[in-house]
Every structure is written in C-alpha cells, then in structure tokens.
N, C-alpha and C positions, 0 to 999 in steps of 0.2 A: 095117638092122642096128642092136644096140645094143649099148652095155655094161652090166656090173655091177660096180660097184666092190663089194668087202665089205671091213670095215674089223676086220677080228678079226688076233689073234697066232697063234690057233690054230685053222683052222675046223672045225667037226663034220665027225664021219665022213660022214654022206649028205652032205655035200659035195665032197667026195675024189673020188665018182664023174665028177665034172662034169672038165672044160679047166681049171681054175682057173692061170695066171698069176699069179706072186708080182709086185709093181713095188714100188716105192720112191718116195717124196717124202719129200725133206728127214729122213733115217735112218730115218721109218715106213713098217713092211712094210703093205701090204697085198693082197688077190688081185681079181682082172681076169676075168669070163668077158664073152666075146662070143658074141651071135646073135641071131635073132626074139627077138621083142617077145614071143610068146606064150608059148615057154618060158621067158624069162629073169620072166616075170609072175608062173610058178608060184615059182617060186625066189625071188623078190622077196617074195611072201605068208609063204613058211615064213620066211624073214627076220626078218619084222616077228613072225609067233610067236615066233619063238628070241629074241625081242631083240637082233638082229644087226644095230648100224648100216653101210648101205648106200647106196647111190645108183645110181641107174638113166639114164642119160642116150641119147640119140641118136646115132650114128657120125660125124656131120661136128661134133659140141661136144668131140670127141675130138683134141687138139692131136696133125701128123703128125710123124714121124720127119724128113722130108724138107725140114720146110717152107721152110729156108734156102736150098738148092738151088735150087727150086723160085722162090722168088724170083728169086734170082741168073739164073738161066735165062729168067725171061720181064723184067726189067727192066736196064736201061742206066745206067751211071757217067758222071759222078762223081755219087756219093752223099753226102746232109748230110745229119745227124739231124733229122727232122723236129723236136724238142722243140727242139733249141736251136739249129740252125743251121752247128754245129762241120763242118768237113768230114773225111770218110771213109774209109779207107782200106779195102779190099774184106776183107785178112785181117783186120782189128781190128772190122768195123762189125759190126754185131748185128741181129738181124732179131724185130723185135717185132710181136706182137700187140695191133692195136688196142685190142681187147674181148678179155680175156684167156680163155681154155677152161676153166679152171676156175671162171671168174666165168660164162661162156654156159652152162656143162650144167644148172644151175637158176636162172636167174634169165631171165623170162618178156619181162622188158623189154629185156632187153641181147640175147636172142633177136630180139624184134621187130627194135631197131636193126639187127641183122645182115641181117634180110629184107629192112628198108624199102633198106639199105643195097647189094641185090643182091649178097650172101654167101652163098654155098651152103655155105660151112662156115666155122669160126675159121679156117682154113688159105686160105681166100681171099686172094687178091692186094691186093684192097679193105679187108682188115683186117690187111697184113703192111706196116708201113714201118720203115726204115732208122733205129738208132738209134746212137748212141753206149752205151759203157759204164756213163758215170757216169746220163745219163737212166733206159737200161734199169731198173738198180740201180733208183733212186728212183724208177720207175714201179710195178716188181714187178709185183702184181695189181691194182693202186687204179687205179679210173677214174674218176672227180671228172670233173676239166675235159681231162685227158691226151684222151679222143675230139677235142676242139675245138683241142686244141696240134694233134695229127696231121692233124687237115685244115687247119687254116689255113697249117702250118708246109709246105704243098705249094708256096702261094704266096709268090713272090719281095718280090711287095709288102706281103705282111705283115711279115718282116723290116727292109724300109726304114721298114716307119712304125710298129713295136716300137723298130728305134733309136732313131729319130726322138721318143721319147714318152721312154725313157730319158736321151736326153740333154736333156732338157726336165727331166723331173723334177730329173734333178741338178743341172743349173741353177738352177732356184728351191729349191733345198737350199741350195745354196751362198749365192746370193743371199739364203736367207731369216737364215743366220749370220748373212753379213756387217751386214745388218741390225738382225739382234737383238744382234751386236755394236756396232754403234754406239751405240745407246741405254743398251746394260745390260751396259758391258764391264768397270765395275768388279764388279756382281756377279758374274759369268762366271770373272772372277781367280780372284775369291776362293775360289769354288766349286773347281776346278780345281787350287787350291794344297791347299782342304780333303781333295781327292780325294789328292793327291800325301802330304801328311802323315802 
C-alpha cells in the first residue's frame, strides 16, 4: 500500500471523486489518499499536469497512530532518555523516532539506514526510543548525529565515560583560568572592571 499526500487548499473537482482525507501538520490543511501503487501512479501524473505539489510514499514511511502503545507493550521500565540520560517517568516520557517519517518517505539513505537497521517500518521498535521532553523538542526532525546519541545512549558505559570526559573538560577549564590567572591577573581586573563600567 501507499500514500498520497496532495498539498493544495482546494483540490479540483476530478479529485472529489477519489477517498481524499483532509490531515493537518502544524495549521496546514492538506488531503491523504491511500492504495496501490498503480492507481495512486495515475493520480500522481495528473498531478504533476495540474501543477499540484504532492508526494507519494510507501505504507510503513507512514508514522502509526499507535506507536507509543506499542512501544510500551513490547518494552520494560525504568526508562531514561536515550539523548541525555534523565530518568523517566512512564506518563511524562515520550516515544521518539529515531529517523523521523517524514524525513524516511523521500529520503533514499535514511531508507537504506532503516533496512540495514532491520526496520520494516519508522514504527519499528528498532527506530522508537524513550525520550524526554526537552530532547524530543530539540530533536524535532533533525538527524545529524541524534541516530548516534540513540544507539550509544542504550549503553550504560557510554554514560560513565560521557561523565567522565565532562568532568575532565571542566577541570582543565577551570585549571586552564586559574592559570591564565596567574600570569595575567592584572590584565584580567582590568578587563573585568572595563566590562563592569
């Protein structure tokens, strides 16, 4: 099965005839047919006549209704956000997509990852971990290095030697002051008084 998104305010009449579902992202209307690939292929061409932007994706690049659930049901607490660590509370925790659906329905390489990954949809177990709010927020749809936080942040001992590298760094921070304090504390003052002034 697939979809079609069509992204119009108002679609043509020989459209009317079709299933078309209105959905919503973020206050923009747009309509949803689902089926075969070889009907939704003709409807995709007159499309592209009408000047009608579209998109045409696969049934499992279709993020599900359920997937939270679904989670919940096949995994075990206590849960921490994979991104940061925080621990979890089962009502507040939030259930993200690794590779997000709207980033997999065209994009050939975040597909791949999801094969090589043995994901048979974004709604896979393999691509759903446990996030906090303030992560989810700041993750949105960006995937950068967020795939690499998610799998590393599985393991315990990536945590201990994330602290462990923080509190190092801040150490030769601090140490690097006190340092540059010794040498160069009268300019430092004066600096400091010029900022205050």
């Amino acid at each position: 099965m697939y979809y079609l998104n069509i992204y119009t305010d108002c679609p043509k009449s020989w459209l009317l005839k079709y299933d078309l579902k209105e959905k919503y992202y973020k206050d923009s209307l747009y309509y949803q047919l689902k089926g075969e690939y070889k009907e939704l292929e003709s409807i995709r061409k007159r499309l592209i006549r009408c000047k009608i932007r579209h998109k045409m994706f696969e049934e499992r690049y279709q993020k599900s209704n359920d997937y939270r659930k679904i989670f919940l049901e096949n995994t075990s607490g206590p849960y921490r956000c994979r991104y940061c660590n925080r621990p979890l509370k089962t009502e507040y925790m939030q259930v993200d997509h690794i590779i997000p659906a709207s980033k997999a329905k065209n994009n050939t390489y975040l597909q791949m990852w999801l094969f090589i990954n043995k994901c048979e949809s974004v709604n896979d177990l393999r691509n759903l971990v446990p996030s906090c709010f303030k992560c989810n927020q700041a993750k949105g749809r960006k995937i950068g290095l967020w795939p690499l936080r998610a799998y590393l942040g599985q393991f315990e001992s990536y945590w201990k030697i994330k602290k462990g590298v923080d509190i190092g760094l801040l150490v030769t921070g601090i140490g690097l002051i006190a340092f540059l304090g010794a040498y160069y504390h009268e300019e430092i003052i004066s600096v400091i008084q010029g900022l205050i002034r």
